[in-house]
Structure formats: C-alpha cells, structure tokens
PDB file of N, CA, C and O in Angstrom, chain B, residues numbered from 101:
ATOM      1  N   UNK B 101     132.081  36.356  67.986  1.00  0.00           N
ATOM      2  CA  UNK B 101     132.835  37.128  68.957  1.00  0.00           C
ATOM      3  C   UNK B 101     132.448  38.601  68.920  1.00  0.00           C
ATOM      4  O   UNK B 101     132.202  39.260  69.931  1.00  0.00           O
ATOM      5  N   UNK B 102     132.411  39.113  67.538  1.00  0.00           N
ATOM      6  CA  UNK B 102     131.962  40.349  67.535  1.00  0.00           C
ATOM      7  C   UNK B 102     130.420  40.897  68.216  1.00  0.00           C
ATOM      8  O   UNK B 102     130.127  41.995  68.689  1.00  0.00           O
ATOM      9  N   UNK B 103     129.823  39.987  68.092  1.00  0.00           N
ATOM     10  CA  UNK B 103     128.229  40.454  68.660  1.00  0.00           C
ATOM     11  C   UNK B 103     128.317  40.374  70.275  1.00  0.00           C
ATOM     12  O   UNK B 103     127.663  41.203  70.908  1.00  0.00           O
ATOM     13  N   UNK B 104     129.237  39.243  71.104  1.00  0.00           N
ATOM     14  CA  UNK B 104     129.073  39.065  72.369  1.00  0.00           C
ATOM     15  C   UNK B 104     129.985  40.674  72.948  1.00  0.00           C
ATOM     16  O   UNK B 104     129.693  41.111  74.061  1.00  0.00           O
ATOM     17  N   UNK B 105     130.953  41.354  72.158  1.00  0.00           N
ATOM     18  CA  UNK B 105     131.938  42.548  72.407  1.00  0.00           C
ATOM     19  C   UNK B 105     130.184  43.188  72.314  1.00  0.00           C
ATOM     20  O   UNK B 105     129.363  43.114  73.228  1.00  0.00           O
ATOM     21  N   UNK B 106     129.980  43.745  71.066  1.00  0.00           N
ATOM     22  CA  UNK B 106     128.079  44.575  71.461  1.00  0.00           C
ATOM     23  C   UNK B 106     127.358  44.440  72.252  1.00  0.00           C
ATOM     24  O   UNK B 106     126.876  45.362  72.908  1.00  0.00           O
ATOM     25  N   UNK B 107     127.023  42.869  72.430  1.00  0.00           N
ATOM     26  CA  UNK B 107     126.490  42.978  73.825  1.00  0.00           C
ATOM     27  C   UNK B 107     127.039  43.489  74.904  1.00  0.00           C
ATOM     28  O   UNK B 107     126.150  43.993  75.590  1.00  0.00           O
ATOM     29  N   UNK B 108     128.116  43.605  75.403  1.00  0.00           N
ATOM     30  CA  UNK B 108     128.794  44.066  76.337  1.00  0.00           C
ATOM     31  C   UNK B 108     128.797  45.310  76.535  1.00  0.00           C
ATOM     32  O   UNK B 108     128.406  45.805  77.593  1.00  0.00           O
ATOM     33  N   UNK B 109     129.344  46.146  75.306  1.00  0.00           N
ATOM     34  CA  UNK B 109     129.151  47.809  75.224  1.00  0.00           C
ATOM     35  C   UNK B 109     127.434  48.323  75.748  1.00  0.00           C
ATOM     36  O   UNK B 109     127.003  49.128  76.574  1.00  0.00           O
ATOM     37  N   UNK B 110     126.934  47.553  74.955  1.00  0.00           N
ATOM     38  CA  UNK B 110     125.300  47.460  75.389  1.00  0.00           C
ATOM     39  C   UNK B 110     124.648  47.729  76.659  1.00  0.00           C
ATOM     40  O   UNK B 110     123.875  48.635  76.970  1.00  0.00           O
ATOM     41  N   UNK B 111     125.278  46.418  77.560  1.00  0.00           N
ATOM     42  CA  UNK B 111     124.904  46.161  78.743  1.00  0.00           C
ATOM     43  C   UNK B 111     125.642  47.663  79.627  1.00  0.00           C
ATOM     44  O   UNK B 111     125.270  48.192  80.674  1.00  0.00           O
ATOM     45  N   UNK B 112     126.397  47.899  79.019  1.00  0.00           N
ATOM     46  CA  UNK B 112     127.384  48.676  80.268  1.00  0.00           C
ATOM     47  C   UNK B 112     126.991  50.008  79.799  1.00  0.00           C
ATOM     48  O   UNK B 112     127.225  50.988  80.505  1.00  0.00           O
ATOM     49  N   UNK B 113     126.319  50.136  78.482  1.00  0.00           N
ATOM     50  CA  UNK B 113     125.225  51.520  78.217  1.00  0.00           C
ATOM     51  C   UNK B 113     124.151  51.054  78.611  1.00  0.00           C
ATOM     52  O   UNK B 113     123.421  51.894  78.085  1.00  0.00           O
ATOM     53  N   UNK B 114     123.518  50.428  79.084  1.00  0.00           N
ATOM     54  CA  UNK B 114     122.095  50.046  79.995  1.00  0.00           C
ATOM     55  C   UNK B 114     122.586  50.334  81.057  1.00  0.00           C
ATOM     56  O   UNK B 114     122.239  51.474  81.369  1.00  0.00           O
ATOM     57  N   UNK B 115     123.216  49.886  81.771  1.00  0.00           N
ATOM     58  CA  UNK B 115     123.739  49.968  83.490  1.00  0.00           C
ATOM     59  C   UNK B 115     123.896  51.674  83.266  1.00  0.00           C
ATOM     60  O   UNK B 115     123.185  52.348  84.012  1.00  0.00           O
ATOM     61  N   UNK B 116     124.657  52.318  82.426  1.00  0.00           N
ATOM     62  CA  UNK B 116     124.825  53.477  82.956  1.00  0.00           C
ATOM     63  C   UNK B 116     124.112  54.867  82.745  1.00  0.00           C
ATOM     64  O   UNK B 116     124.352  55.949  83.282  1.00  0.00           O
ATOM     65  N   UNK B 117     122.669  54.344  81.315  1.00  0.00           N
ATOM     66  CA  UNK B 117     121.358  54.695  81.658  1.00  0.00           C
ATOM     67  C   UNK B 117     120.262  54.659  82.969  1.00  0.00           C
ATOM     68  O   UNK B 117     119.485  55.538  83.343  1.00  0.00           O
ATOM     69  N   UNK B 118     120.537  53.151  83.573  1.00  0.00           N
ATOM     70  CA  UNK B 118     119.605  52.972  84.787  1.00  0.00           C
ATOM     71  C   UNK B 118     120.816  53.836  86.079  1.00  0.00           C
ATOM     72  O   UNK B 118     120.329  53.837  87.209  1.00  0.00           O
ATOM     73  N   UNK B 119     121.775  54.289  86.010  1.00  0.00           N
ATOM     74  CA  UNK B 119     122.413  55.034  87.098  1.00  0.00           C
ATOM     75  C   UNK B 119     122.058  56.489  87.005  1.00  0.00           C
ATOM     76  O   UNK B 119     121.864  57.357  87.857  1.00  0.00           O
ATOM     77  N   UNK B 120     122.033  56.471  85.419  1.00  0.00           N
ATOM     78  CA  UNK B 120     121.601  58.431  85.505  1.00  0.00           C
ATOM     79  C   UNK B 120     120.172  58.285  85.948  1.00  0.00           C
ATOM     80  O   UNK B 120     119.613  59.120  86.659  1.00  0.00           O
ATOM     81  N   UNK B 121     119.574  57.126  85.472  1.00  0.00           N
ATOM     82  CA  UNK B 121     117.893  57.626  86.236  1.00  0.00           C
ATOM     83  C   UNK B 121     118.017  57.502  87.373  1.00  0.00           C
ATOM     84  O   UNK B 121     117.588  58.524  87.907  1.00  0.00           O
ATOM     85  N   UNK B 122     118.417  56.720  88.178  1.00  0.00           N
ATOM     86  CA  UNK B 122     118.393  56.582  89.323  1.00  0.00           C
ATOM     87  C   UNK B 122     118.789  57.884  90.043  1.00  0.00           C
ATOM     88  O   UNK B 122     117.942  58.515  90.674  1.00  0.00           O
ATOM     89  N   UNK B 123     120.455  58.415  89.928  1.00  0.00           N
ATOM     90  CA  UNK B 123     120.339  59.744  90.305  1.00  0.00           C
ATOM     91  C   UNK B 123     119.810  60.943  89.975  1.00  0.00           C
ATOM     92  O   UNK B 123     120.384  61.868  90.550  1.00  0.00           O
ATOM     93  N   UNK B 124     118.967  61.254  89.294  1.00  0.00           N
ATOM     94  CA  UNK B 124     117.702  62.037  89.077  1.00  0.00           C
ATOM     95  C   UNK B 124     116.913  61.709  89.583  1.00  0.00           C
ATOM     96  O   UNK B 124     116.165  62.663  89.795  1.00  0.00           O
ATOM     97  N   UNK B 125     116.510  60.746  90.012  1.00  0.00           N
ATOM     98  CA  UNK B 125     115.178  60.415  90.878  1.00  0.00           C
ATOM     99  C   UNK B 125     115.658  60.893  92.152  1.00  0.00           C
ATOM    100  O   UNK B 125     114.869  61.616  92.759  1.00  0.00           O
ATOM    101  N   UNK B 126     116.870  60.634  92.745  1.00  0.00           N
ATOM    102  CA  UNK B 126     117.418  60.537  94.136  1.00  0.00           C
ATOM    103  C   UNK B 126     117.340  62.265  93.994  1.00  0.00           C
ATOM    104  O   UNK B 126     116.540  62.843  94.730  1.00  0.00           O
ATOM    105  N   UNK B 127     118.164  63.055  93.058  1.00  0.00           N
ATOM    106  CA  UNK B 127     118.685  64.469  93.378  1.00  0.00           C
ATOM    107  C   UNK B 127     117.923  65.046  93.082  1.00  0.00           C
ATOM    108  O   UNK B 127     118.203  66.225  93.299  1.00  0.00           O
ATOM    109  N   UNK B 128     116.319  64.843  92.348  1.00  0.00           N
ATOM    110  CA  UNK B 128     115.960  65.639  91.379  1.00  0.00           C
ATOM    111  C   UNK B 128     114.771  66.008  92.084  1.00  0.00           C
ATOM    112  O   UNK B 128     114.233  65.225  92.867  1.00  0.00           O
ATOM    113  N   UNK B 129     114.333  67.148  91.852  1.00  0.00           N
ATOM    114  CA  UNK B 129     112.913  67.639  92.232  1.00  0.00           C
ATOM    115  C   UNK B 129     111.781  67.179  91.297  1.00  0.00           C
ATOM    116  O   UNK B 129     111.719  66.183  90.575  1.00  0.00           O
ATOM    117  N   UNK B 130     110.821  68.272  91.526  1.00  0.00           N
ATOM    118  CA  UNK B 130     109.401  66.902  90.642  1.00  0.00           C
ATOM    119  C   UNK B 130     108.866  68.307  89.399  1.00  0.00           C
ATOM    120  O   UNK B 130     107.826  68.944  89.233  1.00  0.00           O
ATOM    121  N   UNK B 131     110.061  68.289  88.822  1.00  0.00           N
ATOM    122  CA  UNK B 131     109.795  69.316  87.832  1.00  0.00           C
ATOM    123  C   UNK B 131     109.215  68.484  86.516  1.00  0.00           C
ATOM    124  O   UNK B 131     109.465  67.287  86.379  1.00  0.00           O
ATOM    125  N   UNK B 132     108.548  69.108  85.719  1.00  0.00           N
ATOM    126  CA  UNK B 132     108.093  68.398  84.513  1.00  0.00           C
ATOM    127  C   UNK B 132     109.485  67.667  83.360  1.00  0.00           C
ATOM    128  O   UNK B 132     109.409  66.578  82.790  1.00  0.00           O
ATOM    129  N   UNK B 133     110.470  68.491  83.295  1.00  0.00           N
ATOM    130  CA  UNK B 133     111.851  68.043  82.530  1.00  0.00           C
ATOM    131  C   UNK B 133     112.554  67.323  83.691  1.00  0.00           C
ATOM    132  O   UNK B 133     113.637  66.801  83.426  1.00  0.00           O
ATOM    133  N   UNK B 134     112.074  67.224  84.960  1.00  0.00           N
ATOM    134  CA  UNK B 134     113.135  65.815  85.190  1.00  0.00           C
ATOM    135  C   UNK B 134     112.578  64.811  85.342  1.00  0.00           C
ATOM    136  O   UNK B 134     113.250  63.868  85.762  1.00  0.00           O
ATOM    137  N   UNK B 135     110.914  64.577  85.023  1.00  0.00           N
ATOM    138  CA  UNK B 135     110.319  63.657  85.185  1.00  0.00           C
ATOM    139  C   UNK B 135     110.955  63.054  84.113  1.00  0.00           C
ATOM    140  O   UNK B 135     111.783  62.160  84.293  1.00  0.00           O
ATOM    141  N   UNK B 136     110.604  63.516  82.861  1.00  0.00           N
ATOM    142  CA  UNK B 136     110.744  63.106  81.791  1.00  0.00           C
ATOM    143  C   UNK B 136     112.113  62.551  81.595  1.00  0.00           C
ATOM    144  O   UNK B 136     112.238  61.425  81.115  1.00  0.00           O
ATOM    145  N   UNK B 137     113.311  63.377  81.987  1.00  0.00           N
ATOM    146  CA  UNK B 137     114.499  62.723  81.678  1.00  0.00           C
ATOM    147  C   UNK B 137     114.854  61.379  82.439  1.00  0.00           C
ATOM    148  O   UNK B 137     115.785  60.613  82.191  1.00  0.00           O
ATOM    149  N   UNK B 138     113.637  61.253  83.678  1.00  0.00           N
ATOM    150  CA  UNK B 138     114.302  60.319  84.475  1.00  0.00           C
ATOM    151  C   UNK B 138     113.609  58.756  83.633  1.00  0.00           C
ATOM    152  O   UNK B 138     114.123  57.650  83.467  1.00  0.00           O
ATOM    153  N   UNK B 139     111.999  59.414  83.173  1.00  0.00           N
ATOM    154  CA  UNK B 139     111.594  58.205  82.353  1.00  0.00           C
ATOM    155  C   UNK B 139     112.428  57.553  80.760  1.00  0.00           C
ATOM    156  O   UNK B 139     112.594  56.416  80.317  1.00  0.00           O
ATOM    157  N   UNK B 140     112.799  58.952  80.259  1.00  0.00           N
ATOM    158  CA  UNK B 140     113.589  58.311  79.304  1.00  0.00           C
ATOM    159  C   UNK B 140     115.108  57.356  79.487  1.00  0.00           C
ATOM    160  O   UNK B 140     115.338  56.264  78.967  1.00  0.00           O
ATOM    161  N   UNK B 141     115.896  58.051  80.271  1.00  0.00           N
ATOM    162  CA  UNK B 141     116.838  57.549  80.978  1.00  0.00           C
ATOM    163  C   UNK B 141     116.763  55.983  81.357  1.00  0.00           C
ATOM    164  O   UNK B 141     117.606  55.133  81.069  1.00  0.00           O
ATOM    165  N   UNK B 142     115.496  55.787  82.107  1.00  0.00           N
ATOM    166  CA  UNK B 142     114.924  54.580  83.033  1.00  0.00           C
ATOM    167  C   UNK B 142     115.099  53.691  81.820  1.00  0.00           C
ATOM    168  O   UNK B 142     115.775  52.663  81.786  1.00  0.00           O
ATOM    169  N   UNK B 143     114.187  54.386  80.524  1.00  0.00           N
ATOM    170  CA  UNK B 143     113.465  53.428  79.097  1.00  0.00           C
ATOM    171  C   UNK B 143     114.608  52.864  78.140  1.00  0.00           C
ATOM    172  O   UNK B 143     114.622  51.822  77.484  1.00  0.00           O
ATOM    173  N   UNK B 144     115.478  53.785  78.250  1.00  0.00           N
ATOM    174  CA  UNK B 144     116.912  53.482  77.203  1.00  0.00           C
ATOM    175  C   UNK B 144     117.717  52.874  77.831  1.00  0.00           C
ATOM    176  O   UNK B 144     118.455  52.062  77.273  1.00  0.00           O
ATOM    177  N   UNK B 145     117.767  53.085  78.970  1.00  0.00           N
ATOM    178  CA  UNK B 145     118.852  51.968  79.977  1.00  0.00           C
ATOM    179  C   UNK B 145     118.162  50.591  80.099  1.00  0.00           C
ATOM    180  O   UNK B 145     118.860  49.578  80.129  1.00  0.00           O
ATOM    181  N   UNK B 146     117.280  50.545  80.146  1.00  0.00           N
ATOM    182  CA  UNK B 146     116.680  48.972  80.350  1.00  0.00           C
ATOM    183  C   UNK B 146     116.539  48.346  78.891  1.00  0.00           C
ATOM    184  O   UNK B 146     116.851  47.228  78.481  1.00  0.00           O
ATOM    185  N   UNK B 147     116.070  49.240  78.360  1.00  0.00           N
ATOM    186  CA  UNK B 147     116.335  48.409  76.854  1.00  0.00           C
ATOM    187  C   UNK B 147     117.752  47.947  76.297  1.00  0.00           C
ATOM    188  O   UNK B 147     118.068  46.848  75.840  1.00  0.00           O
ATOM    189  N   UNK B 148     118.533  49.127  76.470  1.00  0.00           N
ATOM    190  CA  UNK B 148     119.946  48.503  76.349  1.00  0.00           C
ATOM    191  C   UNK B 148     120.480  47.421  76.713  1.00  0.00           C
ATOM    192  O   UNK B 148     120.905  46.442  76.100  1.00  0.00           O
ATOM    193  N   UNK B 149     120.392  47.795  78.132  1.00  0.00           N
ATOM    194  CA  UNK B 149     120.826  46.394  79.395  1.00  0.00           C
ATOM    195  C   UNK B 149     120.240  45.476  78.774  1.00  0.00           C
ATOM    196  O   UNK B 149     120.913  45.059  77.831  1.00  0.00           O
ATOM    197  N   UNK B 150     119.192  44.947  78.916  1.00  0.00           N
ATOM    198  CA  UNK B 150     118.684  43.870  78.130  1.00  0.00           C
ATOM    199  C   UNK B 150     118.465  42.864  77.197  1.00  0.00           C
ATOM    200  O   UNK B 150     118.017  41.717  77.189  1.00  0.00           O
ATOM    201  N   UNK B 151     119.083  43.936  76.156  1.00  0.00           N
ATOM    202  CA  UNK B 151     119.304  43.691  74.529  1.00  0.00           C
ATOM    203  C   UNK B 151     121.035  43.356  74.649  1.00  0.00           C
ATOM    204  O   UNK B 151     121.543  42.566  73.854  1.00  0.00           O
ATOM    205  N   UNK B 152     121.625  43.843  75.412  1.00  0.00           N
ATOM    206  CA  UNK B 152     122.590  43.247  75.754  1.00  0.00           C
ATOM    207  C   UNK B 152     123.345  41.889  76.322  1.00  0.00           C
ATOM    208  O   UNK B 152     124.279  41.158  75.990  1.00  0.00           O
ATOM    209  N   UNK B 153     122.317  42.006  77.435  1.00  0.00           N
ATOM    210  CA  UNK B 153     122.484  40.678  77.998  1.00  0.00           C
ATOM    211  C   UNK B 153     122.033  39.449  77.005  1.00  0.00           C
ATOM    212  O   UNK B 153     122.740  38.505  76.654  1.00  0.00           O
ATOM    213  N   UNK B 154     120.069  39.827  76.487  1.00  0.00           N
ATOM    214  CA  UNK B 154     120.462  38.572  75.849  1.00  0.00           C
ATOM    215  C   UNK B 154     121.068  38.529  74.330  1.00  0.00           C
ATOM    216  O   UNK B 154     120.654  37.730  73.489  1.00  0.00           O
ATOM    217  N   UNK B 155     121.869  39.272  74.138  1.00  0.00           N
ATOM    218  CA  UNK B 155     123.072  39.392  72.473  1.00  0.00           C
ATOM    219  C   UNK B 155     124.113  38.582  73.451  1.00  0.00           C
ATOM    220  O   UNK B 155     124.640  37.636  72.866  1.00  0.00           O
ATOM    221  N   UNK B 156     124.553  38.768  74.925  1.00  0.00           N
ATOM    222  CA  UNK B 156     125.456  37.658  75.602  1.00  0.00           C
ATOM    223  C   UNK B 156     125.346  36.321  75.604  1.00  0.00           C
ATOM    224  O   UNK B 156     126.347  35.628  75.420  1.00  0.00           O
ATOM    225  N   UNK B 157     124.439  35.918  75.757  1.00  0.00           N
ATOM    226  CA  UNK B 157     123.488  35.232  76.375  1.00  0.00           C
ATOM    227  C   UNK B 157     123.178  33.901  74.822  1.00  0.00           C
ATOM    228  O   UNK B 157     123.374  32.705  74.605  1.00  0.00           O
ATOM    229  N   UNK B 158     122.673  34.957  74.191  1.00  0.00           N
ATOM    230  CA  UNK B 158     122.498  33.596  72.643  1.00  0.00           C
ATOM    231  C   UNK B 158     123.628  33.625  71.861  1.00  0.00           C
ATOM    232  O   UNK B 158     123.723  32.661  71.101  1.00  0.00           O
ATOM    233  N   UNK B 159     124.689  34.597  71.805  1.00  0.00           N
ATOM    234  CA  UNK B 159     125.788  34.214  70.721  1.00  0.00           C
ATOM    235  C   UNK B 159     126.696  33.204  71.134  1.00  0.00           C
ATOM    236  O   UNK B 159     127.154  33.319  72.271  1.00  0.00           O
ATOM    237  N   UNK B 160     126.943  32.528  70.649  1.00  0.00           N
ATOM    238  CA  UNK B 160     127.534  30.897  70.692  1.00  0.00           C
ATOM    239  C   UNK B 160     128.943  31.085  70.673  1.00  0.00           C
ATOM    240  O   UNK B 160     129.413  31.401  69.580  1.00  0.00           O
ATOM    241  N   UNK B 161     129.819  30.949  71.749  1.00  0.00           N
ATOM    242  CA  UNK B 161     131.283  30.475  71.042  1.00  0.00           C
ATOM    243  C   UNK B 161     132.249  29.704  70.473  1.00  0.00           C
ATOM    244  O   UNK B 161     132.815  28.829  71.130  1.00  0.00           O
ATOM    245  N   UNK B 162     132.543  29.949  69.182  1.00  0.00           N
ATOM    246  CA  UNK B 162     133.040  29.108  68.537  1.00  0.00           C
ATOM    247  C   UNK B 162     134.662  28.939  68.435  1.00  0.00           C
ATOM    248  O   UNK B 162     135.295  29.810  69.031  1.00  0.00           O
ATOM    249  N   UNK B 163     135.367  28.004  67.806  1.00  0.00           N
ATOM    250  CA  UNK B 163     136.522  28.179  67.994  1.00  0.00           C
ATOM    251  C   UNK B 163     137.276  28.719  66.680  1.00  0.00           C
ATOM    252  O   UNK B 163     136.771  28.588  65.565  1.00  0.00           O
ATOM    253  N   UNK B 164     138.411  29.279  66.874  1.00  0.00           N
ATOM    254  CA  UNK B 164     138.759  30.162  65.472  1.00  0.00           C
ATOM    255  C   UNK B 164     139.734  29.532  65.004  1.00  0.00           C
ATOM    256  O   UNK B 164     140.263  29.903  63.956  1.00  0.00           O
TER     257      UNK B 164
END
C-alpha cells in the first residue's frame, strides 16, 4: 500500500513538472536559462510521471 501512495505523489510530481515545462515553452522567450529550465522541467517531470505510474502499475494489492 505504501509504495502504490509513492507512486501517486510521484505521478502528480511528474504531471506537474510536464505543466511547468509546458508553460515555459508557451510564455517563454528563447533565452539560454529558459531553454534550459524548460529541458530540465520536461526531464524530471517525465521521469517522475513514469516511475510513478509504473510503482502503480506493479505493486500488488494485498489484503490486510
């Protein structure tokens, strides 16, 4: 139970990494520091999301 709650926090820190990149890409000019924040942003949100979903995805529920 505890790992599928991580995955979750996870996923919903991925989703809200891929929203800050996204609005930096949308608001942002093509300066050298917002390239960068938008790639890191992009890189930590998808890894999160991901690592999240599948920590959802393989932890098994059992009964207590």
């Amino acid at each position: 139970m505890e790992k599928r709650v991580i995955g979750i926090i996870l996923t919903f820190a991925g989703a809200i990494g891929l929203i800050l990149a996204a609005l930096n890409f949308v608001n942002g000019g093509s300066e050298t520091k917002n390239v960068k924040e938008i790639i890191i942003y992009a890189l930590l949100g998808a890894i999160f999301f991901f690592a999240g979903i599948g920590l959802i995805r393989n932890t098994r529920d059992r009964p207590s």
